[in-house]
KOLDODREN-724291 format. One record per residue (C-alpha): residue number from 1; chain; residue in one letter; x negated, y, z negated. Coordinates in Angstrom, 2 decimals, m for minus. Each point is the difference from the previous one (the first is absolute). Example, Ala and Ser with C-alpha at 12.3 -4.5 7.8 and 13.67 -1.06 7.14 Angstrom:
     k   c   r        c1        c2        c3
     1   A   A    m12.30     m4.50     m7.80
     2   A   S     m1.37      3.44      0.66
% end
This chain:
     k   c   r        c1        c2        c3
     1   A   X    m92.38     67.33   m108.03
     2   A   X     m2.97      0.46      1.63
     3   A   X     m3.72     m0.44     m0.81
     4   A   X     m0.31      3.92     m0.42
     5   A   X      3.12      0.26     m2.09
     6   A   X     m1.84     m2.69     m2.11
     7   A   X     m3.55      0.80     m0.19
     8   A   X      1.07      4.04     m0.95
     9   A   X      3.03     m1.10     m2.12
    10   A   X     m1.89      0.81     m3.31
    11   A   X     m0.71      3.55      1.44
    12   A   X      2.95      1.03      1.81
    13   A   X      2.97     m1.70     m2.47
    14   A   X     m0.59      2.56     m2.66
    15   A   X      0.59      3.15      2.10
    16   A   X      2.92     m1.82      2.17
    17   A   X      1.75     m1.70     m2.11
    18   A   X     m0.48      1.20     m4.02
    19   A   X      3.40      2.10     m0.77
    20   A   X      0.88      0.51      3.49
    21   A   X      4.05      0.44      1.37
    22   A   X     m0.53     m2.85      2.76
    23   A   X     m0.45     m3.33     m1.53
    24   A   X      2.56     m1.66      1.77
    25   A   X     m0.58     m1.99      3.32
    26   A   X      1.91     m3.42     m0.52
    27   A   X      0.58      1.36     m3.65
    28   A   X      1.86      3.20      1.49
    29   A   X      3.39     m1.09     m1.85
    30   A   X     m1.17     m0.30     m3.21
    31   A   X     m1.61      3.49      0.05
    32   A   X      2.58      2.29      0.91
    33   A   X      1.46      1.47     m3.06
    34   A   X     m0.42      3.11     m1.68
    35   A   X     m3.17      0.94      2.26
    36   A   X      1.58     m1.05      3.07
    37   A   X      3.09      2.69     m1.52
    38   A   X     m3.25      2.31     m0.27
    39   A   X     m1.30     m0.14      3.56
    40   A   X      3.30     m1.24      2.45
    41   A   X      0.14      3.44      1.56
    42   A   X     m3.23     m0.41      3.22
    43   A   X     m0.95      3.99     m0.78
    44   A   X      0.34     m0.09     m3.63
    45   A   X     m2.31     m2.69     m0.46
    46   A   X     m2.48      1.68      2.82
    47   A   X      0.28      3.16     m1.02
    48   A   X     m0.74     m1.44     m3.93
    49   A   X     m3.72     m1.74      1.15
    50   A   X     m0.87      3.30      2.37
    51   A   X      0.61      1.85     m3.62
    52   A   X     m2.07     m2.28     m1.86
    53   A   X     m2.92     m0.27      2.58
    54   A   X      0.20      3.89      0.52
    55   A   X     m1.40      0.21     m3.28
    56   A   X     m3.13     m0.51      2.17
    57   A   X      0.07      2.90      2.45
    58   A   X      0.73      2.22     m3.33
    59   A   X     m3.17     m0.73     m1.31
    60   A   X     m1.51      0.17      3.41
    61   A   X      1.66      3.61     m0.54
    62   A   X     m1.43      0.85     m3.22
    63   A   X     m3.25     m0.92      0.74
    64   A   X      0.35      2.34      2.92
    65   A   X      1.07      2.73     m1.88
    66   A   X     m1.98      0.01     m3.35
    67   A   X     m3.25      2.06      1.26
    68   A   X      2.31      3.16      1.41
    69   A   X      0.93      1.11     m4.09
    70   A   X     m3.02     m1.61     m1.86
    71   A   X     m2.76      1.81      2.00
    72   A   X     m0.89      2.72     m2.26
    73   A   X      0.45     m1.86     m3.08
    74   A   X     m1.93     m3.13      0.69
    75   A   X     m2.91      2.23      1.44
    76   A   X     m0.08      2.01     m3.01
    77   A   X      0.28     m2.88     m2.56
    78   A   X     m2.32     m2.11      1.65
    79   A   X     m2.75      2.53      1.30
    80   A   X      0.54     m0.99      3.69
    81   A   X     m1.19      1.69      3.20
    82   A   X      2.57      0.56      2.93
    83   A   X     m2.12     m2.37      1.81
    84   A   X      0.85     m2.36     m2.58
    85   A   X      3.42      0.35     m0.60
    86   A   X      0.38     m0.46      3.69
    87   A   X     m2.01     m3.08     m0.32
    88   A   X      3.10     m1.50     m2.50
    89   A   X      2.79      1.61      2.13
    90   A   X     m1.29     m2.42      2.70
    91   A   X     m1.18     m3.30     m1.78
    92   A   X      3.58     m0.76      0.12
    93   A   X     m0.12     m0.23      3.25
    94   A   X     m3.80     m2.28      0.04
    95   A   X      1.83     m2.49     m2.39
    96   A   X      3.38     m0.04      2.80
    97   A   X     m2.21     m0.55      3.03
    98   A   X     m1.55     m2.89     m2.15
    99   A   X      3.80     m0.95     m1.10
   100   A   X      0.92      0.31      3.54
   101   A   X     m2.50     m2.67      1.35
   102   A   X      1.38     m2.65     m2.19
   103   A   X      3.52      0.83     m0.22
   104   A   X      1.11     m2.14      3.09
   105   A   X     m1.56     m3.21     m1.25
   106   A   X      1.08      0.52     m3.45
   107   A   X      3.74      0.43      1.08
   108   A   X     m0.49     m2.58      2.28
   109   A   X     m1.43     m2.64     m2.26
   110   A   X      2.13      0.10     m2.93
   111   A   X      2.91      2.51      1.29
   112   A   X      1.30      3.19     m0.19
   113   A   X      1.04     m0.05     m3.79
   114   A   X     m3.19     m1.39     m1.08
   115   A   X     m2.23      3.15      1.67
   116   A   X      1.87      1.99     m1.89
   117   A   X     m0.26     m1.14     m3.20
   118   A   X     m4.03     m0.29      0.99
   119   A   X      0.67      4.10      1.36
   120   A   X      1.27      0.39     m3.31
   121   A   X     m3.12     m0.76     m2.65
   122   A   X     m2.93      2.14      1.20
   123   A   X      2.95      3.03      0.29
   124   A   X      0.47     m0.69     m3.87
   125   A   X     m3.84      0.07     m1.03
   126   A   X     m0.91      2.76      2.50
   127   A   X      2.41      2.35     m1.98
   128   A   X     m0.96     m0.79     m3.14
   129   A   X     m3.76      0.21      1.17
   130   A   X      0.42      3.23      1.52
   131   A   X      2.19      1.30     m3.65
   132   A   X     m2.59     m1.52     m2.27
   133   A   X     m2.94      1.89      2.12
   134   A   X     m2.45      1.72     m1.88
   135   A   X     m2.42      0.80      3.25
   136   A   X      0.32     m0.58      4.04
   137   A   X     m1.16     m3.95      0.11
   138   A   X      3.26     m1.14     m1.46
   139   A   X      1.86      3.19      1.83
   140   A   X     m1.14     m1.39      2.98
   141   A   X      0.46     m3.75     m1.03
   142   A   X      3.74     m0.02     m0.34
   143   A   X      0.28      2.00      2.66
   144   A   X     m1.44     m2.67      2.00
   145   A   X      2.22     m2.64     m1.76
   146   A   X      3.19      2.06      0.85
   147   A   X     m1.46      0.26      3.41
   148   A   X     m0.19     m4.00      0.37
   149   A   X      3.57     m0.31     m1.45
   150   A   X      1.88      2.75      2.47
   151   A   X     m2.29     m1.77      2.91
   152   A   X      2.42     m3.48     m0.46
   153   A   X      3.18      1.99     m0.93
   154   A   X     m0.13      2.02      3.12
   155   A   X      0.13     m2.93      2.38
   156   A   X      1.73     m2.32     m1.94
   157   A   X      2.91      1.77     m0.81
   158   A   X      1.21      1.37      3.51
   159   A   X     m0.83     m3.19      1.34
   160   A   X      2.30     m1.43     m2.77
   161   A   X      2.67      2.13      0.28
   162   A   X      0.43     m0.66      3.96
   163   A   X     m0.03     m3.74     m0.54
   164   A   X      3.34     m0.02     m2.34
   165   A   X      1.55      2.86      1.77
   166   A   X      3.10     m0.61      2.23
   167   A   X     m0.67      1.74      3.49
   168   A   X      2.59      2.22     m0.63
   169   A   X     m1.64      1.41     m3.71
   170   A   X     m3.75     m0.77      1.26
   171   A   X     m0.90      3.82      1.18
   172   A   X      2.44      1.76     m3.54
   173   A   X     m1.62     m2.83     m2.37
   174   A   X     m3.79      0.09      1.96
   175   A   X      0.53      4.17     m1.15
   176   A   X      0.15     m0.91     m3.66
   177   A   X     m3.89     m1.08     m0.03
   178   A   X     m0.72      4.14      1.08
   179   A   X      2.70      0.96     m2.22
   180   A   X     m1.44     m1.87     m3.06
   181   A   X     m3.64      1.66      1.20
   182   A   X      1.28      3.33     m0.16
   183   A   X      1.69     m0.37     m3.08
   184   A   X     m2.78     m1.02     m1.90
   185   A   X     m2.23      2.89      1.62
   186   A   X      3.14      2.41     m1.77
   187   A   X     m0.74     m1.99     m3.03
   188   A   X     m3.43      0.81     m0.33
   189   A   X      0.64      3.33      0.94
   190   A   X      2.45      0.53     m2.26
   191   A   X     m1.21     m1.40     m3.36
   192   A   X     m3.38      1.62      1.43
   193   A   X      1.81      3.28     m1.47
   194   A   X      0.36     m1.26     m3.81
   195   A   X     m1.96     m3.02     m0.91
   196   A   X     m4.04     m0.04     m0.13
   197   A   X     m1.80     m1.97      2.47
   198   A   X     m0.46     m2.54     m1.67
   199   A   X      3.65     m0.62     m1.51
   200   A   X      0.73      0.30      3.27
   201   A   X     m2.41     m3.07      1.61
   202   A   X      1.30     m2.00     m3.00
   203   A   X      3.77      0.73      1.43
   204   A   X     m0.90     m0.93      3.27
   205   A   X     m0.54     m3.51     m1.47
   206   A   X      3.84     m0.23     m0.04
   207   A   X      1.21     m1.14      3.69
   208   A   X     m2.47     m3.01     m0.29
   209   A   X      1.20     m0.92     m3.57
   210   A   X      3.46     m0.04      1.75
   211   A   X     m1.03     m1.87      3.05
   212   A   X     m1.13     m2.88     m1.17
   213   A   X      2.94     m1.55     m2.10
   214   A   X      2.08      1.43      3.10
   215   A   X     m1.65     m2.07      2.41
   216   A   X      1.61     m3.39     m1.89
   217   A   X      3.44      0.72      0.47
   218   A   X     m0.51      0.67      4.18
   219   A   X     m0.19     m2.50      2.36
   220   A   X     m3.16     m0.31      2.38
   221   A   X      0.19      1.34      3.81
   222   A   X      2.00     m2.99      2.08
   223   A   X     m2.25      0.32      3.15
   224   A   X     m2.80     m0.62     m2.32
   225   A   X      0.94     m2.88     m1.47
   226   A   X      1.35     m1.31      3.39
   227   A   X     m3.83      0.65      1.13
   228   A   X     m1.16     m2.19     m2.62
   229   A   X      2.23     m2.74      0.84
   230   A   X      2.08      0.41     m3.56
   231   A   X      3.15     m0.62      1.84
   232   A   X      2.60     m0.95     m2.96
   233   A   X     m1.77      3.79     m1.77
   234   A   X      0.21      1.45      3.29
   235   A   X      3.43     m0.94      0.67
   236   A   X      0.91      1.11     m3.67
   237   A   X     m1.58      3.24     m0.10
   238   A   X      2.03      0.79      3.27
   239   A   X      3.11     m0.79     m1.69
   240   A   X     m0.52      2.06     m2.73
   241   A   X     m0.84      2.83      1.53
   242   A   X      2.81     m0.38      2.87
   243   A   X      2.79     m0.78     m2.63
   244   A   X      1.52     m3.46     m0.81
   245   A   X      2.90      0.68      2.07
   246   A   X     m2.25      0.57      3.19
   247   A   X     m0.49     m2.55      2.67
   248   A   X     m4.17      0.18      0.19
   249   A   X     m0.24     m2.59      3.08
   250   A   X     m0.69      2.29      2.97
   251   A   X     m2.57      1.91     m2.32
   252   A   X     m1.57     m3.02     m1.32
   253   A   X     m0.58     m1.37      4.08
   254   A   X     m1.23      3.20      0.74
   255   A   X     m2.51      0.07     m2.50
   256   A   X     m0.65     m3.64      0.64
   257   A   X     m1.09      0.26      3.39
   258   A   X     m2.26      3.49     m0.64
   259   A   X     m2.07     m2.07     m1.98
   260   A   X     m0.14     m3.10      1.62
   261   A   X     m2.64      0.85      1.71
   262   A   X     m2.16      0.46     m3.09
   263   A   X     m1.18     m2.69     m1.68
   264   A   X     m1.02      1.07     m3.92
   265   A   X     m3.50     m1.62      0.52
   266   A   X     m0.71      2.35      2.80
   267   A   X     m2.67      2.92     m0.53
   268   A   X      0.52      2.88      2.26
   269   A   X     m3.34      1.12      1.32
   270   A   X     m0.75      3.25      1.82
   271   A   X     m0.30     m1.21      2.98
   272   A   X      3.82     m0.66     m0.03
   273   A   X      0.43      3.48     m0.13
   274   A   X     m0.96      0.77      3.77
   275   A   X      3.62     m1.18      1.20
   276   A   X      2.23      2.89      0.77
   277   A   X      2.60     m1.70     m2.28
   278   A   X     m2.93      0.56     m3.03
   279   A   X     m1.97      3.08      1.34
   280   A   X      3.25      2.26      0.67
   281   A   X      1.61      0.00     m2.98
   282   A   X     m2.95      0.04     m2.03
   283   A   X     m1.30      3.54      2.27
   284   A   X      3.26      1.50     m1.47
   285   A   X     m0.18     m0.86     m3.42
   286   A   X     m3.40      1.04      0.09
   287   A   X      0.50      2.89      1.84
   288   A   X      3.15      1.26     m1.78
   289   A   X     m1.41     m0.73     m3.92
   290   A   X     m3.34      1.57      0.98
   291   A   X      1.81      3.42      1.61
   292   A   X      2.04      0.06     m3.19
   293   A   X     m2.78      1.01     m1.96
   294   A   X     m2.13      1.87      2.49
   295   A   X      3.24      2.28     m0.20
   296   A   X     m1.56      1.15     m3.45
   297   A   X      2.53     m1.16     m2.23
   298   A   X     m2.15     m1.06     m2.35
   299   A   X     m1.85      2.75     m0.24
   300   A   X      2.85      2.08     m0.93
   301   A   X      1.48     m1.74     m2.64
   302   A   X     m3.39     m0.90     m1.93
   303   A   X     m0.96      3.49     m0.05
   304   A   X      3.24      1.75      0.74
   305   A   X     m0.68      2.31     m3.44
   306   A   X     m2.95      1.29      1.38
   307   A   X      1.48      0.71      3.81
   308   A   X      3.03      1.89     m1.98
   309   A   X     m3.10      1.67     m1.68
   310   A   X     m1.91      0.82      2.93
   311   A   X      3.76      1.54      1.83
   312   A   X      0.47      2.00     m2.95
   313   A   X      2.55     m1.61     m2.02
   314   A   X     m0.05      1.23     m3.26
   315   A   X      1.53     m3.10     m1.71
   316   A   X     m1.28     m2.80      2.12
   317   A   X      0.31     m2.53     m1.95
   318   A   X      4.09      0.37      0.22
   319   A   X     m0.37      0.12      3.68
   320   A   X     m1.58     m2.90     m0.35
   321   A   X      2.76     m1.47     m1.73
   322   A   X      2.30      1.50      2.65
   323   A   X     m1.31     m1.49      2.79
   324   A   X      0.23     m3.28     m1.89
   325   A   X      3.82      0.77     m0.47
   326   A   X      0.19      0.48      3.69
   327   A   X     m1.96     m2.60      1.63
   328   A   X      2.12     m2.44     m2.65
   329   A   X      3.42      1.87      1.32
   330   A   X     m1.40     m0.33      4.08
   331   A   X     m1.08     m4.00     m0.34
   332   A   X      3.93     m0.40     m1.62
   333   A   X      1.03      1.33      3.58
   334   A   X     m1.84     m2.24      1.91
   335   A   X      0.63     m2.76     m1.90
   336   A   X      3.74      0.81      1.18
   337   A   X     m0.83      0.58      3.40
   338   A   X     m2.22     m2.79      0.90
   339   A   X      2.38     m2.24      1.30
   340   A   X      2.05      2.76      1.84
   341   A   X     m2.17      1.67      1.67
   342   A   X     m2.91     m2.20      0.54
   343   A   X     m3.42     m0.85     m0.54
   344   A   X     m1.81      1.95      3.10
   345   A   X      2.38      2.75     m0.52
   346   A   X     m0.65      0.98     m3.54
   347   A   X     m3.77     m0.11      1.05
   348   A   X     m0.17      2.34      2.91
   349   A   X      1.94      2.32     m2.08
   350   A   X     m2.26     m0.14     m2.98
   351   A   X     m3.47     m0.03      1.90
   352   A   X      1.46      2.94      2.12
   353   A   X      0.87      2.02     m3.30
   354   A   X     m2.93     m0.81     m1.64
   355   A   X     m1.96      1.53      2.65
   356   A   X      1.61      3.34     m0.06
   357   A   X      0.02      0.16     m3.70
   358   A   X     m3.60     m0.69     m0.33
   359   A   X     m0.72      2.40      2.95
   360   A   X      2.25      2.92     m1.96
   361   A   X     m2.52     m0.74     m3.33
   362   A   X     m2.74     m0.09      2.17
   363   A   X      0.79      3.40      1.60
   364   A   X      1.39      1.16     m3.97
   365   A   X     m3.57     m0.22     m1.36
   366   A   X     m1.88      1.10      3.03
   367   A   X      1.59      3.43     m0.43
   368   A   X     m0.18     m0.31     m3.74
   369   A   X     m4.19     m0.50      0.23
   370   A   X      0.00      3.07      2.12
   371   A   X      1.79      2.94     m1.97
   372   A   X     m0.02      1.08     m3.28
   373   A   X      1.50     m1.46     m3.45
   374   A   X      1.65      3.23     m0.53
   375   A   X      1.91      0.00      2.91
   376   A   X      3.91     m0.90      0.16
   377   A   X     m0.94     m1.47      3.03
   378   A   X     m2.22     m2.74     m1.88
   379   A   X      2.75     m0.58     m2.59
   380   A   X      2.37     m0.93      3.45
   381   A   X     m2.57     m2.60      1.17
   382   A   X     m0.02     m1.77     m3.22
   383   A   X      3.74     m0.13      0.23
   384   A   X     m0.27     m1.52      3.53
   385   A   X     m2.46     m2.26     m0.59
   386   A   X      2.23     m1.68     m3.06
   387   A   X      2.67      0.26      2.52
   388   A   X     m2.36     m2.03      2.41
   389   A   X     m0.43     m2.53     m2.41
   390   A   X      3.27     m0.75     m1.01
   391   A   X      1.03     m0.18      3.16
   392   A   X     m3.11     m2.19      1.12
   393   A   X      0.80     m2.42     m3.25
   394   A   X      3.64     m0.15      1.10
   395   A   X     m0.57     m1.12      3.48
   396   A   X     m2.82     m2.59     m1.10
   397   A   X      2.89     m1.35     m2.22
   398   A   X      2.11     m0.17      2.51
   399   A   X     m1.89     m2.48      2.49
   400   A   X     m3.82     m0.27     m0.29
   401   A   X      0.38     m0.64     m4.04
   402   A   X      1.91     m3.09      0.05
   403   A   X      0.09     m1.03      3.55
   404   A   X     m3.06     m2.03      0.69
   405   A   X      0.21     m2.15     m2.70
   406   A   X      3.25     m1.43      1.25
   407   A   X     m0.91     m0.11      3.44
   408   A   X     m3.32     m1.75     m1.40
   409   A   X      1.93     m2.76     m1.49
   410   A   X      2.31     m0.12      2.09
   411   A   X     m2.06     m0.48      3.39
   412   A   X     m2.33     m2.25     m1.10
   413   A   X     m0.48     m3.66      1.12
   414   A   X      1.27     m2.39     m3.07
   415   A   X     m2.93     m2.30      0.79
   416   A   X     m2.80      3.04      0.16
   417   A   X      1.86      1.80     m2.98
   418   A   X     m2.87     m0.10     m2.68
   419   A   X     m3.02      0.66      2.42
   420   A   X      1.62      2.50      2.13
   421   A   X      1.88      2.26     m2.99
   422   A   X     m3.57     m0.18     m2.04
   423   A   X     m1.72      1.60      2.89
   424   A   X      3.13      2.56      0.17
   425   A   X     m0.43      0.43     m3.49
   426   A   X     m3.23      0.67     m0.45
   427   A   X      0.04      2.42      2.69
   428   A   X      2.20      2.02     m1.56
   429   A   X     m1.63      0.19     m3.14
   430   A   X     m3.43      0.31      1.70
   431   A   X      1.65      3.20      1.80
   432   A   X      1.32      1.33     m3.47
   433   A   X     m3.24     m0.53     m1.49
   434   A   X     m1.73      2.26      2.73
   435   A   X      2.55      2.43     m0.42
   436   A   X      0.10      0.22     m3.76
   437   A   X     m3.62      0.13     m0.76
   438   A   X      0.12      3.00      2.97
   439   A   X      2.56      1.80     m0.75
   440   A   X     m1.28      2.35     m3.00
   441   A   X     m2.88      0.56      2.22
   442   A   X      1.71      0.72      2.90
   443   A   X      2.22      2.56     m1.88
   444   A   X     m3.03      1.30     m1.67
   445   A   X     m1.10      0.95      3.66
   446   A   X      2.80      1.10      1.35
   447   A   X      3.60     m0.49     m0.61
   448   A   X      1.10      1.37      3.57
   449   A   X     m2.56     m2.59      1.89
   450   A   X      0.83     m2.92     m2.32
   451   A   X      4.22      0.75      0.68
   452   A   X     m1.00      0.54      3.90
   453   A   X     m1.72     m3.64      0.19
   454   A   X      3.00     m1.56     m1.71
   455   A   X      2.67      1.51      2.06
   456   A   X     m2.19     m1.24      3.59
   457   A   X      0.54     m3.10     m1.56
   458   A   X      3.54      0.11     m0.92
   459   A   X     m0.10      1.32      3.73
   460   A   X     m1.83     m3.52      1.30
   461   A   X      2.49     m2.05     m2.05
   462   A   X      2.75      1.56      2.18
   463   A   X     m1.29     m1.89      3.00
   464   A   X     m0.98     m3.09     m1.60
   465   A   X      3.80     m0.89     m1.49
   466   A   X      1.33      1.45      3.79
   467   A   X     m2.28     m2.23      2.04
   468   A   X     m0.33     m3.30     m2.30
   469   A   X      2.20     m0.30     m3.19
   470   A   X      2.96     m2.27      0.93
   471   A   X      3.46      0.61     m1.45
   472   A   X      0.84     m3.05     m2.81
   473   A   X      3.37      1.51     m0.93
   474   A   X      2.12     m3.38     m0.10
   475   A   X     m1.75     m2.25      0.82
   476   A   X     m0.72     m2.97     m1.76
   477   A   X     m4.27     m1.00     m1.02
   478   A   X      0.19     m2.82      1.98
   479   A   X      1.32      1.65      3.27
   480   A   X     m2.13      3.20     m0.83
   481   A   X     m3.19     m2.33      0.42
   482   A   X      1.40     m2.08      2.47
   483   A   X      0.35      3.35      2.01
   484   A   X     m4.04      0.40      0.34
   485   A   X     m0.76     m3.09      2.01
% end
């Protein structure tokens, strides 16, 4: 063992090892009975720990979500401004961005299990802040709290979920993290219809509260271990998560020699980051997770009720609901088609229906703002801007939702990891923020202008993935990164 395995055994034993599947190295024999029964089949047992970490990307979800059907009733109950309430749609967002910054070291120093459980805690006291509220400073507190939480979970788990995956499953399995998301935003959205608001922050508790006992019965990511010089874990975890029956070897060299190069007392400093093998892959991570929520994604599904409003939906809160159904129905698809059709694909298709969904709104309430209510002509717009929206939700789902997560974690230097996905993080979530704490201003102005400067971008993020994004569609991490130098 080494002197880091020894120095950080007190800290990192209780997250690898404490009611884990893969204590076996030389004691492999011994271990195999009814859990090895349990987890022989390679996809069961991955499949089993994407479930259990997906609990993650659900809360992610219902964080998301929990603004769009609160709105009225949280301003009403607590005597808040717009201003305000747009203030505590977006905190959520402050708290990621600060989650974000430290979720690379924190996954790198005591592993991918162990920031999640940490993800975990400030989600639990940020709901029950935000249900036991009686004005906006402890509103605003657990929203911050939730905020930190959703910051780890959103790097951590795709990151995690591309280190166990076979190359074959990586893109279907990667899909699940967006799936979870969107599930959790229908969650919110749905219970949004009969439970108060604050019933309904104390319900959101519930993914965490399942997360954390879930997180002892997985084992950690292999190539993380394998970082860290655990080999006997790293060798173990592999093994699990490949199936007893599997000969590991060629994997096991292939990891071995990707990280060979990185010695665990090594800090990565930005000037490393000038190589092309650094810079490039970083520019598209970047590029891709910031364009993802320039596209306005946010902005619709925080304050879809009051877009559905502003259209002329009579019942917007069931449209809201709706679109929840669908964008949960369109991620399903791409989760199916990811490792068909492709990574680059999926992307130019999405981007290039975003764009003329969000142009079709755009044009929708331009007309809408210029004739009157009374019209059937205005009642038409307000159909074909909730057309435009479905349609612009469905083709988000189907690339630009999930997409650059995977390709994040998947293009990504093992030996940069941590710094370079915190700075890919964090600007996504520092995008987001901009975006939320715009939007009902923006739409306050005008909904035409604020749909027109969303659908350029869609338009932009066309190019980008044509000119830059690579294809990763089986190919293994190590020759994905290998590819860049």
């Amino acid at each position: 063992m080494s002197s880091r395995e020894e120095g950080d055994d007190g800290l990192r034993k209780p997250f690898l090892h404490t009611g884990s599947w893969y204590r076996m190295s030389s004691r492999q024999s011994s271990m195999m009975g009814s859990s090895s029964q349990f987890i022989r089949d390679s996809a069961v047992s991955v499949v089993l720990c994407v479930l259990i970490v997906a609990l993650g990307p659900i809360q992610f979800g219902f964080t998301c979500g929990y603004s769009s059907p609160t709105q009225s009733e949280i301003i009403k109950d607590l005597n808040l401004s717009i201003s305000e309430f747009s203030l505590f749609g977006s905190l959520s967002n402050v708290g990621a961005m600060v989650g974000a910054i430290s979720s690379g070291q924190i996954a790198e120093y005591i592993g991918r299990k162990g920031s999640l459980m940490i993800a975990a805690i400030p989600n639990i006291i940020g709901w029950l802040s935000i249900s036991f509220a009686k004005d906006s400073s402890f509103l605003f507190m657990g929203r911050l709290l939730e905020g930190f939480g959703v910051g780890i979970i959103s790097y951590t788990v795709p990151v995690y979920i591309a280190e166990i995956a076979p190359q074959n499953m990586r893109g279907s399995l990667g899909s699940v993290n967006q799936l979870s998301v969107t599930l959790g935003i229908l969650l919110a959205y749905l219970l949004g219809l009969f439970v108060h608001w604050r019933l309904l922050a104390v319900l959101g508790t519930l993914p965490c509260l399942i997360l954390i006992p879930g997180l002892f019965f997985i084992p950690e990511s292999p190539r993380w271990l394998a970082k860290m010089g655990m080999t006997e874990e790293f060798e173990a975890s592999l093994q699990v998560l490949r199936g007893f029956d599997t000969d590991i070897s060629a994997e096991v060299n292939e990891i071995k020699k990707s990280v060979s190069s990185s010695t665990k007392r090594t800090t990565t400093r930005f000037a490393d980051l000038r190589r092309r093998r650094y810079w490039f892959p970083l520019m598209v991570g970047i590029g891709l997770l910031m364009l993802q929520q320039l596209s306005g994604i946010n902005a619709i599904l925080f304050y879809s009720s009051k877009i559905f409003e502003s259209a002329g939906v009579s019942s917007s809160n069931l449209a809201t609901v709706g679109l929840g159904f669908i964008q949960v129905l369109a991620t399903g698809v791409t989760t199916w088609l990811m490792d068909k059709a492709g990574r680059r694909l999926l992307l130019i298709i999405s981007t290039s229906g975003m764009t003329v969904s969000l142009l079709l709104v755009a044009v929708a309430f331009y007309i809408e703002g210029t004739i009157s209510k009374d019209s059937n002509l205005y009642g038409i717009m307000g159909v074909l801007s909730l057309v435009g929206l479905v349609a612009m939700i469905i083709f988000f789902s189907l690339g630009l939702g999930a997409i650059p997560w995977i390709i994040m974690s998947e293009i990504l230097p093992v030996n940069i990891k941590s710094l370079s996905g915190s700075v890919a993080t964090l600007a996504n979530w520092l995008t987001s923020w901009l975006v939320t704490m715009t939007a009902n201003f923006l739409l306050s102005w005008t909904s035409a202008g604020t749909f027109t400067i969303y659908s350029v971008v869609s338009a932009f993020t066309v190019v980008f993935v044509t000119l830059w994004v690579p294809e990763t569609k089986g190919r293994t991490l190590e020759e994905i990164q290998s590819s860049f130098r």
